[in-house]
Residue frames as qw, qx, qy, qz and C-alpha x, y, z in Angstrom:
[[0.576, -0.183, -0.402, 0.688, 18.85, 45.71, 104.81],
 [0.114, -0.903, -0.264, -0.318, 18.08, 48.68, 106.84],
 [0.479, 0.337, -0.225, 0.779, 20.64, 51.22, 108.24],
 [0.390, -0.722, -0.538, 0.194, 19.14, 51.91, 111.85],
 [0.300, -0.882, 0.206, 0.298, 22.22, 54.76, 112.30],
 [0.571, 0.644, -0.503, 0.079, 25.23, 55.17, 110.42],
 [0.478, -0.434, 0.718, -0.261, 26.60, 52.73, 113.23],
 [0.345, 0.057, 0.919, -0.183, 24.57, 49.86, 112.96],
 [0.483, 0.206, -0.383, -0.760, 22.54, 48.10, 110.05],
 [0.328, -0.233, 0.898, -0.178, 20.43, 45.42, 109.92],
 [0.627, 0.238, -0.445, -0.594, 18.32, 42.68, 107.60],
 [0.753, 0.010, 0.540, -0.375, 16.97, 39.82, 106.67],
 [0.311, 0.450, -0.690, -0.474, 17.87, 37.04, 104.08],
 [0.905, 0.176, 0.329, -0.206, 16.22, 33.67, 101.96],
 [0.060, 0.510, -0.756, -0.406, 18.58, 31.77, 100.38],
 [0.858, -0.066, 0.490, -0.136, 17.94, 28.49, 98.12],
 [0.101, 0.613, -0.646, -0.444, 19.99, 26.62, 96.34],
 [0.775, 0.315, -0.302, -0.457, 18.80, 24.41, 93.04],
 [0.942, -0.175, 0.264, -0.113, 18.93, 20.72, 93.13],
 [0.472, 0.692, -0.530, -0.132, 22.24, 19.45, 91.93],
 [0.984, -0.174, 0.036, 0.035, 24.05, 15.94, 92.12],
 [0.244, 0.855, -0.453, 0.063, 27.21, 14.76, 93.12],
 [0.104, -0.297, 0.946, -0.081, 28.36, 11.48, 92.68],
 [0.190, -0.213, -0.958, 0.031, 25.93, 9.55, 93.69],
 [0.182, -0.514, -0.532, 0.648, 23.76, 11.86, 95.80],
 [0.013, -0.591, -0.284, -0.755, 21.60, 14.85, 94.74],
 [0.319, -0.615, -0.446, 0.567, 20.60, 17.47, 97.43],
 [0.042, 0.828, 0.302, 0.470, 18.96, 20.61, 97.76],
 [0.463, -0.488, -0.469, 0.573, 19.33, 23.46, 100.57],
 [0.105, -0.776, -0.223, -0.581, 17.40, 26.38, 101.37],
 [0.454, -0.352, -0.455, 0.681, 17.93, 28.66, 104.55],
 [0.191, -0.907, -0.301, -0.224, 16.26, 31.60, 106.49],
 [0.707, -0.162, -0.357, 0.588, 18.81, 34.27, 108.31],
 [0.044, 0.985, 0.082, 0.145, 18.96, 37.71, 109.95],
 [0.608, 0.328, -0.127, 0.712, 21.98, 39.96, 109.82],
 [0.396, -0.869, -0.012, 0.297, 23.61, 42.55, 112.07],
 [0.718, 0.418, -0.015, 0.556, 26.24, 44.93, 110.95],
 [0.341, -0.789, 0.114, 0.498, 28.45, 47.56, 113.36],
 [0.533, 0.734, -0.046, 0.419, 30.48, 50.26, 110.81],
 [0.726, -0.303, -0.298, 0.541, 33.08, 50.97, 113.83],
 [0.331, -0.387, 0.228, 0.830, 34.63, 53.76, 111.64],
 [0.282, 0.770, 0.029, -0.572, 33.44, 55.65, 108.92],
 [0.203, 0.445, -0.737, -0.466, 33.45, 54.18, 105.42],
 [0.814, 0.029, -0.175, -0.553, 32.33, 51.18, 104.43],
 [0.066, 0.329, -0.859, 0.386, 34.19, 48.65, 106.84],
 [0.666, -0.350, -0.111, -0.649, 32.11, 46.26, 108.94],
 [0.072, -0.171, 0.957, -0.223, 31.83, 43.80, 111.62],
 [0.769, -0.012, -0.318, -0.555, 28.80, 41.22, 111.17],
 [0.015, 0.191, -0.981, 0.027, 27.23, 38.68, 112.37],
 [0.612, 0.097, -0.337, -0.709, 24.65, 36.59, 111.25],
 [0.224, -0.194, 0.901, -0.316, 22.22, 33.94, 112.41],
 [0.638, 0.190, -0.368, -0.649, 19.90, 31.42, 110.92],
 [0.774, 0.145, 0.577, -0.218, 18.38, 28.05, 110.08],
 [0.348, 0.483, -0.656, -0.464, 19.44, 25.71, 107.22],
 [0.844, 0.001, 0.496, -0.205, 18.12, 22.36, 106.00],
 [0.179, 0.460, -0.775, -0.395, 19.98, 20.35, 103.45],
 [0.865, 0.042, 0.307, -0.394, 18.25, 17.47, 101.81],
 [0.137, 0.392, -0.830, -0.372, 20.15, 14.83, 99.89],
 [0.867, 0.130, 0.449, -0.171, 18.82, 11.49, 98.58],
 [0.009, 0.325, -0.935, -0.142, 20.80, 8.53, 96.96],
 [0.934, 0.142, -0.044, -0.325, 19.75, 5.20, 95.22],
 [0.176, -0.215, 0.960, 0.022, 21.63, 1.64, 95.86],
 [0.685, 0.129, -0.607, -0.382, 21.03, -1.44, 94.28],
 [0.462, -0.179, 0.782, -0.378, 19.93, -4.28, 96.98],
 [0.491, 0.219, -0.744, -0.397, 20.10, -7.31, 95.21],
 [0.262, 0.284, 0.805, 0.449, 17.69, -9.06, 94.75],
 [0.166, 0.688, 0.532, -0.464, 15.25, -6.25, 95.43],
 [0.477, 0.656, 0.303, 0.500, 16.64, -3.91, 93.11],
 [0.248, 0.333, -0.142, 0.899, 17.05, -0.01, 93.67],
 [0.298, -0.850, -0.418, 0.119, 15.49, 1.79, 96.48],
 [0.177, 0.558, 0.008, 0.811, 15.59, 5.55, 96.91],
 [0.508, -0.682, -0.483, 0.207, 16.16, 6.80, 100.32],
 [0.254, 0.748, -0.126, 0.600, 16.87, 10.42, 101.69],
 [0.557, -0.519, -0.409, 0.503, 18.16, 11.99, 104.66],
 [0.127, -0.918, -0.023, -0.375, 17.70, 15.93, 105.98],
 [0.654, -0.060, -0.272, 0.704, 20.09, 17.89, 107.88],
 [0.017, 0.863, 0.311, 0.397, 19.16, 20.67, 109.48],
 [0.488, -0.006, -0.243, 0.838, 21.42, 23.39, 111.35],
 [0.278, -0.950, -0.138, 0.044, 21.07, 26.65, 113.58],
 [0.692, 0.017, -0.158, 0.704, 24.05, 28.55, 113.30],
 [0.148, -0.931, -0.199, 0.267, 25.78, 31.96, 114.14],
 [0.795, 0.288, 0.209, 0.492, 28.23, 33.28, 111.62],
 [0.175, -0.870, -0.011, 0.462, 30.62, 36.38, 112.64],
 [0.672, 0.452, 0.277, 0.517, 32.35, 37.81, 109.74],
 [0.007, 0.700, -0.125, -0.703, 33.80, 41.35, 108.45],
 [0.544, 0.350, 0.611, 0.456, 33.65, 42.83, 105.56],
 [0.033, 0.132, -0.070, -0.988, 32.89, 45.93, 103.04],
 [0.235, 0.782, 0.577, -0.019, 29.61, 47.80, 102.21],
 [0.031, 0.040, 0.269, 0.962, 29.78, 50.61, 99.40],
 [0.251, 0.674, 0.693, -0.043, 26.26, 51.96, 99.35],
 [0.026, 0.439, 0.344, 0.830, 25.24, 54.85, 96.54],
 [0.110, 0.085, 0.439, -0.888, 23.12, 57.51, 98.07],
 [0.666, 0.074, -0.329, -0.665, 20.32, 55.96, 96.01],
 [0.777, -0.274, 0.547, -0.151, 20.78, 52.60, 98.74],
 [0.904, 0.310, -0.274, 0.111, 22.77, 50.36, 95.70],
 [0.407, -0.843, 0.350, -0.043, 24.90, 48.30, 97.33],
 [0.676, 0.573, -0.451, 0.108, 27.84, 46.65, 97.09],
 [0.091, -0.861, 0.469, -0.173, 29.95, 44.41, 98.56],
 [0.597, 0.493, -0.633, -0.018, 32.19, 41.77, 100.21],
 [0.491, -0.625, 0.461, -0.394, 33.15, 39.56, 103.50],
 [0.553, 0.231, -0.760, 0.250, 34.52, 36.52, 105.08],
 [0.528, -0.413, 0.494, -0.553, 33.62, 34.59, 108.45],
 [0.161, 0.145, -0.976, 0.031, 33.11, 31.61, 109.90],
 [0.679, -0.359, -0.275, -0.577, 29.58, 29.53, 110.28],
 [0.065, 0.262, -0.894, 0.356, 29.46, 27.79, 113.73],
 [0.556, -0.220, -0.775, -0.205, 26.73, 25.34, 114.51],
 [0.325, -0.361, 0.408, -0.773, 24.69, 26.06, 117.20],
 [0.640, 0.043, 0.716, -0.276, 22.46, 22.93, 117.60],
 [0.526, 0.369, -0.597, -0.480, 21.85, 20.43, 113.95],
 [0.726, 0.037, 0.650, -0.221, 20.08, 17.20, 113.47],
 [0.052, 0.430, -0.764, -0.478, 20.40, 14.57, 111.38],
 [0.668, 0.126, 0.328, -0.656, 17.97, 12.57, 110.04],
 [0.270, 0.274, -0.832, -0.400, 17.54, 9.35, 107.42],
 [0.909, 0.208, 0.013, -0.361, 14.90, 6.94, 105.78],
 [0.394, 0.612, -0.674, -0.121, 17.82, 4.99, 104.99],
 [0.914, -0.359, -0.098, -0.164, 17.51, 1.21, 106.37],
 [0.328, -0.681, 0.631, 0.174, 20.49, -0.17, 108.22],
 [0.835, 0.292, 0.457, 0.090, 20.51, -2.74, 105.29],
 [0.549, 0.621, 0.065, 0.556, 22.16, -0.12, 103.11],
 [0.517, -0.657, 0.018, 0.548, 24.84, 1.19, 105.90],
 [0.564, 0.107, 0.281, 0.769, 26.95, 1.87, 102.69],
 [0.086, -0.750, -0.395, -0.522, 23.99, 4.88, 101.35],
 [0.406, -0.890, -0.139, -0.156, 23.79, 6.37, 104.65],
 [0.584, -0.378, 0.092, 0.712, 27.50, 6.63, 105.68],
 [0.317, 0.436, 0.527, 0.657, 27.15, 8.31, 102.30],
 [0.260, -0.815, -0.435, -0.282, 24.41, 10.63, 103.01],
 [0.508, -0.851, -0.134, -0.025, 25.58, 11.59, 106.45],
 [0.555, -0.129, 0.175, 0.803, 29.27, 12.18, 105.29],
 [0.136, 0.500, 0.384, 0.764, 27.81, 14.88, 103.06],
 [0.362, -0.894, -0.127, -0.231, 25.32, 16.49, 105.63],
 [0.562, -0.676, -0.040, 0.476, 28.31, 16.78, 108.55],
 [0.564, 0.078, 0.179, 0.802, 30.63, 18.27, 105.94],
 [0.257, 0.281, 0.071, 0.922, 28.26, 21.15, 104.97],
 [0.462, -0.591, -0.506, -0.426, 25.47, 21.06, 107.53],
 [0.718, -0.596, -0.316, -0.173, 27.01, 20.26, 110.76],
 [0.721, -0.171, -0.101, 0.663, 30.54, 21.19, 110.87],
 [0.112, -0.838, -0.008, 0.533, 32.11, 24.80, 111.26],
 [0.576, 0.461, 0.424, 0.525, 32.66, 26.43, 107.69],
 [0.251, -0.343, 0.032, 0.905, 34.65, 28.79, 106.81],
 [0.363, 0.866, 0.341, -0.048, 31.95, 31.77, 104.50],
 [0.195, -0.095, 0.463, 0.860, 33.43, 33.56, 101.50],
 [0.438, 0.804, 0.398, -0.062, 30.47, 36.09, 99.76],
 [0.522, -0.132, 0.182, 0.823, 32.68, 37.81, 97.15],
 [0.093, -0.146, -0.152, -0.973, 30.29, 39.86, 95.76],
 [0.110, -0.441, -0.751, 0.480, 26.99, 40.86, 97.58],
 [0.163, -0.302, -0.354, -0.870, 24.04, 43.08, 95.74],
 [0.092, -0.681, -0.667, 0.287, 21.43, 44.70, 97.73],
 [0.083, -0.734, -0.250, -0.626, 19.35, 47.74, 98.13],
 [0.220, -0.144, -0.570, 0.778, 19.97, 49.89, 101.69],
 [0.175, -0.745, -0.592, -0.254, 17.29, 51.30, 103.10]]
């Protein structure tokens, strides 16, 4: 993050997060976003707001007797714009600290699947999971936030 004025900072963030399963389903999701911050007032207050790209991948296996198991996935992929507030402590050596809360709103997301309509059950599946955290508005919570100011 870079601190343009004692007003107004901005940055850039990669996020990904490790494969993990749940239920049935395993899924990944990485995302690319840049960040605006206004300090209104002196201190370490802030409005923010932050926009980006996110892709969630999940994939599931069903049994289709007689075939057997087939593995099929399905992507989700989102634009959003997430306003928020929050603190920034920064040391005069740029460690920072800090904290915030907003809301992610969907700006345009697609949905995708390999899934056949033979296994509706898998893909209701699949594409319950992607609207919940891909394609619907979500509420952000970062409680603690480590960076370096520039």
């Amino acid at each position: 993050m870079v601190k343009a004025s004692r007003y107004v900072a901005f940055g850039a963030e990669a996020s990904m997060a490790p494969e993990i399963g749940v239920s049935s389903v395993q899924g990944s999701l990485y995302g690319v976003a840049g960040d605006l911050r206004l300090f209104p007032v002196p201190g370490p207050f802030f409005i923010g707001v932050r926009g980006g790209y996110q892709r969630m991948t999940l994939r599931t296996s069903v049994a289709l007797p007689p075939l057997g198991a087939r593995t099929d996935a399905a992507f989700a992929e989102t634009t959003y714009v997430n306003p928020r507030l929050g603190v920034l402590w920064t040391h005069r050596s740029g460690f920072s600290l800090g904290a915030d809360v907003g809301v992610q709103i969907p700006i345009t997301s697609r949905y995708t699947s390999t899934v056949p309509k033979e296994a509706a059950e898998a893909d209701a599946i699949l594409s319950k999971v992607a609207s919940t955290f891909g394609n619907g508005v979500t509420p952000t919570v970062d409680l603690l936030r480590v960076g370096f100011l520039f």
